[in-house]
N, C-alpha and C positions, 0 to 999 in steps of 0.2 A: 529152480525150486529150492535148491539148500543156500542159494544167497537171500532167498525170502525169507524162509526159514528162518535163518543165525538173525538176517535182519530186523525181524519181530519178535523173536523169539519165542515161537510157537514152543517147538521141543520140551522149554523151562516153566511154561504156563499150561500144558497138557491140554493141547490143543492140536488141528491140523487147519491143513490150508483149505479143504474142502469145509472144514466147517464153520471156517472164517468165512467161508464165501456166503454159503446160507445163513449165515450173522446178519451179513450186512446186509441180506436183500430182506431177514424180518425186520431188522431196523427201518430201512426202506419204505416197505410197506406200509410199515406203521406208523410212520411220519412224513408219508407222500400227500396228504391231505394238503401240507401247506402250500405246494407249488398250486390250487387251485382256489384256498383261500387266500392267501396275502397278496397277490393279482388283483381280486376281489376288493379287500379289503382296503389296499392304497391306492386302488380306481377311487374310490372314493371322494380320496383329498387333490383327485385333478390329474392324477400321474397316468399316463403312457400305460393300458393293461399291460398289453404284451411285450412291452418292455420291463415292465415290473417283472410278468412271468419269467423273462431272459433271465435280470436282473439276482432274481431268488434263486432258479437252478445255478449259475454260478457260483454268486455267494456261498451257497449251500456248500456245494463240490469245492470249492477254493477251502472252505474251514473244516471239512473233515479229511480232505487232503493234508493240512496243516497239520491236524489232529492226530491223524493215523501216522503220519512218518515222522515230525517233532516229536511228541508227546508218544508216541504207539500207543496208545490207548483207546478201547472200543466205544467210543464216544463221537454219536453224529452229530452234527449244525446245521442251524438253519435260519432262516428270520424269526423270533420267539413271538408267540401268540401274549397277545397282550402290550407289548410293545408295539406292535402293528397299530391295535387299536389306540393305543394311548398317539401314535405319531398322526392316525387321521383324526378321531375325535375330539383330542383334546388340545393338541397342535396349531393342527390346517382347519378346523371345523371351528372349534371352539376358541381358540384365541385371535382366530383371523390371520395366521401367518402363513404363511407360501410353504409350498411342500418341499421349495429347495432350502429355505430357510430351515425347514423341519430336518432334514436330511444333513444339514449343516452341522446343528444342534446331535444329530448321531455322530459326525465323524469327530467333534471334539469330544465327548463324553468317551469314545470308543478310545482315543489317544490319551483323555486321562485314566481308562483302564489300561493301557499299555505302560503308564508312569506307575501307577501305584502297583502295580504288577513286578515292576522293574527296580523298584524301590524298598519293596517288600510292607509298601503300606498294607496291602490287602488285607492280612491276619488283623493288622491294628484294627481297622475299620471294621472288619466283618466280628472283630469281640466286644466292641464300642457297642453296636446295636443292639438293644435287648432281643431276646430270643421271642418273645413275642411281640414285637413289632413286625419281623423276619417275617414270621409267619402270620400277622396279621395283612401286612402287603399281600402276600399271597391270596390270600382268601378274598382283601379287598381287590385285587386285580379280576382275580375269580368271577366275582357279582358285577365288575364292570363289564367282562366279554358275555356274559349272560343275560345283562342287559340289553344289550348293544347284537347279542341273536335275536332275543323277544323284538327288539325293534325292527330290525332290519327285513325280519319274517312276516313281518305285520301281525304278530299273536299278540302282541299290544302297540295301540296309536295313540295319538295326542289327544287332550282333552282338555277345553277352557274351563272346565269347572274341576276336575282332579288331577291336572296335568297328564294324566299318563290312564287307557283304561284297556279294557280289553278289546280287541279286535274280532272279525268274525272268522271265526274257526274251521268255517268249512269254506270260504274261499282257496283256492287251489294253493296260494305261495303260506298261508300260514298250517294246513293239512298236510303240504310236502315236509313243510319242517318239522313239523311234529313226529310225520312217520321216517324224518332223516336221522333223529336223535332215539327212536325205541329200535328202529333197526340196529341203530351203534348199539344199543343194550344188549341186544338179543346176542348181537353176535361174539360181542365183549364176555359175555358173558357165557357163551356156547366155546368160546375160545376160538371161534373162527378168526383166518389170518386177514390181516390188513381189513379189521373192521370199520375202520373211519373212511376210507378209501373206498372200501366196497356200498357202504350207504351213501355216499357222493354221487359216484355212479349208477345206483339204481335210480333214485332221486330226478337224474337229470333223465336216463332213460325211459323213466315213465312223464318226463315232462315234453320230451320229442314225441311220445307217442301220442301225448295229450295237446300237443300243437301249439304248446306254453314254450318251446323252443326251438330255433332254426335249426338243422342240421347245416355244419359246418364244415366237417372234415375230421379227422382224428388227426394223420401226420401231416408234417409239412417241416420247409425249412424254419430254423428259428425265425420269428420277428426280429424288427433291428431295436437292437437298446440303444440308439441316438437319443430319443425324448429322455433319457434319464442317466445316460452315460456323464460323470463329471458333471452334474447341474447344479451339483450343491452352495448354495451360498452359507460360506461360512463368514463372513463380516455379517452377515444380518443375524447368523445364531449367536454373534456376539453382544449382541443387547443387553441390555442389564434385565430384561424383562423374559428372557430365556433363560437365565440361570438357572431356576428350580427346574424347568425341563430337562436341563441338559444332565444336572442334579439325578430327577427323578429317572434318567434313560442309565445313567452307570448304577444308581442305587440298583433296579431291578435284575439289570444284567449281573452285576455282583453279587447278589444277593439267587439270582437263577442257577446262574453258573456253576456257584460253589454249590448249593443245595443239588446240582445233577451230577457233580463229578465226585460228590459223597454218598451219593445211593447209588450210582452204575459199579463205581470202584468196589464198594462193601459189598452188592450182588454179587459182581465177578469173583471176590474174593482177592482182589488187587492191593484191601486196604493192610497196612501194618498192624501192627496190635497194639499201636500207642494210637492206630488213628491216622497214620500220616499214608497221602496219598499220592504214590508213582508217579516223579514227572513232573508236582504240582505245577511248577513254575514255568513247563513249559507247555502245558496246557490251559496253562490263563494266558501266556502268550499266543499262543493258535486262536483261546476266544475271544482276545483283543485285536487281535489283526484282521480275523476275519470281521469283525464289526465297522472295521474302520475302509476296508475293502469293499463292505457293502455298502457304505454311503456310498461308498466313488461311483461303484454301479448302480446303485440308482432303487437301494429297498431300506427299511426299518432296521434296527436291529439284529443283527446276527449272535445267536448264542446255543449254547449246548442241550441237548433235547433231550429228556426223561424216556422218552418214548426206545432210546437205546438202551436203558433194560430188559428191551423184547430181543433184543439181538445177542443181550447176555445169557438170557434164558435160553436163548438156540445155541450157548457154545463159545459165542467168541469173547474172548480174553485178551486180544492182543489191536494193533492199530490196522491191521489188515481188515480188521471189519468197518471200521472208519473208511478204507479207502477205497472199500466195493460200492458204500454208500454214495460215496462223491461220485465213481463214475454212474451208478444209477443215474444221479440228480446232471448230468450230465446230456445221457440218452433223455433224460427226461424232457431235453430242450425242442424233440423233435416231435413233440406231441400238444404243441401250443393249439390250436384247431381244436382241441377234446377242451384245454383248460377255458378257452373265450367258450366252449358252450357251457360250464358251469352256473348254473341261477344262482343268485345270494340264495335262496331259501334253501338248498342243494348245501350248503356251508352253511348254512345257521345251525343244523344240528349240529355239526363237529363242533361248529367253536360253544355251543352251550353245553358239549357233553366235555370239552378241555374245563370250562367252566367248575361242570361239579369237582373232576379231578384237583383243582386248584381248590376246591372249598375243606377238601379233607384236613388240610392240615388245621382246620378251628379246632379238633379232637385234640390237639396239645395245648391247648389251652386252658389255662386254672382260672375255669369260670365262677370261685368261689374265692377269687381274691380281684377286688371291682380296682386297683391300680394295675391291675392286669389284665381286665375284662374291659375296661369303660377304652382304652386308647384302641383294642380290637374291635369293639362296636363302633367305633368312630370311623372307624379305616372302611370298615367293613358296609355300612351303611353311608356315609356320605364320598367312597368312592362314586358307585353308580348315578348318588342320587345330583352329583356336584356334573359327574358325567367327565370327571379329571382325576388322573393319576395321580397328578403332582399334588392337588389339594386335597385329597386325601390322607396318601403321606404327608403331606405337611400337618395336617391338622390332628394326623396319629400321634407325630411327633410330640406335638404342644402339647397334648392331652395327657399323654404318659409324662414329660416332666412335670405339668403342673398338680397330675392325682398321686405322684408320689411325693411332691416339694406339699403337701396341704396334708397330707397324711402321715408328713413327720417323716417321710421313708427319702429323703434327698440323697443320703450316701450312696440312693441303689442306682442314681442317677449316672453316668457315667461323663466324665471331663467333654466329650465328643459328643455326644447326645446333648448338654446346655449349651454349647456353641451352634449346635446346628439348629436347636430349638428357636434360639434368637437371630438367627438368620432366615428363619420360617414363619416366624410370628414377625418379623421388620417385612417382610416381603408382602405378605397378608394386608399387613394396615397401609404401607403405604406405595406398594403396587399394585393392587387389587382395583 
């Protein structure tokens, strides 16, 4: 115990080791949802469920293992929500590419955040972006995964005449969804633990009982991650026609990362007083490797999860909380049986209730200055409606250089911002 101790320095951050331990299993909780959504989710695009399942608990455990003993810092990973989606809908779905190719396109973007990491571009890049683009991505990812629940629940279908209309609301899979995302309220809001997780499972429990699901089993040995182990083709993510993917997978991840490892640190009380954050550089390294690790195994995105603020709130301040988390997501591999009987509608409230939580950051926005407003309405609405990350961000981008270069305000433009701009608007016209 006093080699763990000196090791993470519990003593110096007024902490102990018991209450590292209940850190990492609120962390846990509160971000065990995804071992049953992003299974889900990259079933989608063709992939191995239960190799996907393998694939995430890993992942997960391999980047807060990283996290907690590099970096010490109470900060958990996992495949990022929205990432997921952006890799099956707008990837494998929408552009027609293979899901190894898609996975391809992660493991370089994950090695070009291990470069600018290592090079110290990061700071460049992340001041380069306007502050509301940042947070215009966000929100625009936001109304993509809230789409993408409405649809997948059936609370809205296709329509030859409006594209898109409502569905009927008292069939069973769009009624379960509905009551999957007001339970998450209730209990979010009651401060019950592991609310995302506990409306999963009732969801599905009232769906066995209603005969909408086979009973399968709860434990079992892991499934094999063969189907996804090493598949990745990365000559095919090297196409000239994956670059904004590959683009828009470090944007978000950079842009995730740094926004979670500035609000858990400031929570904990970790952060300096100029701002500066313990470790930084070796916890962008923990959330580039682990990204780059999870292509190889066979998921989306791996990055750091907001959701370990709940683990800060119980206490933990040090990387031991990180590391109880991994072994969770570890044990978690022997309950594959409980994650194949998850129903999409069972996960459509979590990912539309992650949805509103990414919509909050619109509130920083100065909606009364339209070279500020018009490139967030842009992101914001024609993410979902494009039903692509990448063109969304791209066409945030365009939008914001050209209402500031038309409004006379080009100075606020940044050198990084007109190069990327023109590499966004060339891609548009003449790979589109």
């Amino acid at each position: 115990m006093n080699v763990i101790e000196r090791y993470f320095g519990i003593d110096g951050r007024n902490t102990t080791i018991k209450t590292e331990i209940l850190a990492g299993l609120t962390t846990f909780l509160t971000m065990a949802y995804i071992i049953f959504v992003n299974p889900d989710m990259l079933a989608k695009a063709g992939m191995d469920k239960g190799a996907v399942f393998v694939a995430t608990c890993l992942a997960s455990a391999l980047g807060c293992f990283l996290m907690g003993l590099i970096a010490r810092l109470p900060v958990a990973l996992a495949p990022g929500m929205g990432l997921n989606a952006f890799f099956t809908f707008t990837v494998v779905l929408g552009m027609g590419k293979s899901w190894q190719v898609a996975l391809g396109a992660v493991f370089i973007s994950g090695l070009l955040f291990v470069l600018i990491s290592a090079f110290k571009l990061r700071e460049w890049i992340i001041n380069a972006i306007p502050y509301t683009l940042k947070q215009g991505i966000v929100a625009g990812i936001g109304a993509f995964l809230a789409f993408i629940a409405l649809k997948s629940s059936g609370i809205i279908v296709a329509s030859p005449a409006t594209f898109v209309t409502m569905g009927k609301l008292t069939d069973f899979g769009p009624a379960m969804a509905i009551l999957s995302f007001f339970l998450i309220v209730v209990f979010v809001q009651r401060k019950v633990p592991a609310a995302v997780m506990l409306s999963i499972l009732i969801v599905t429990v009232i769906s066995l009982l209603a005969g909408e699901t086979h009973y399968s089993g709860i434990v079992s040995m892991p499934p094999s991650i063969a189907p996804t182990f090493m598949q990745l083709d990365i000559a095919g993510a090297l196409d000239v026609s994956m670059v904004s993917v590959i683009f828009a997978f470090l944007f978000v991840v950079l842009f995730d990362t740094s926004g979670t490892l500035i609000g858990v640190t400031k929570k904990a009380g970790l952060m300096s007083s100029d701002g500066q954050i313990p470790n930084l550089g070796k916890a962008l390294f923990a959330d580039s490797t682990a990204a780059v690790a999870g292509s190889l195994l066979g998921t989306s995105s791996v990055t750091s999860y907001v959701e370990s603020t709940a683990g800060v709130a119980a206490g933990g301040r040090t990387g031991l909380t990180a590391i109880v988390v991994g072994v969770l997501f570890l044990l978690a591999l022997f309950f594959a049986p409980l994650a194949g009987m998850i129903p999409a509608y069972a996960t459509a409230g979590a990912i539309f209730y992650v949805a509103v939580l990414m919509l909050f950051t619109l509130r920083e926005i100065d909606w009364d200055d339209l070279t500020e407003a018009s490139p967030v309405a842009v992101v914001l609405l024609l993410t979902p409606l494009t039903f692509s990350i990448a063109d969304g961000i791209a066409l945030g981008f365009i939008t914001y250089t050209i209402a500031k270069l038309v409004s006379g305000r080009y100075k606020e433009v940044s050198p990084a911002v007109w190069v990327l701009t023109v590499i966004l608007l060339a891609k548009l016209i003449f790979l589109s």
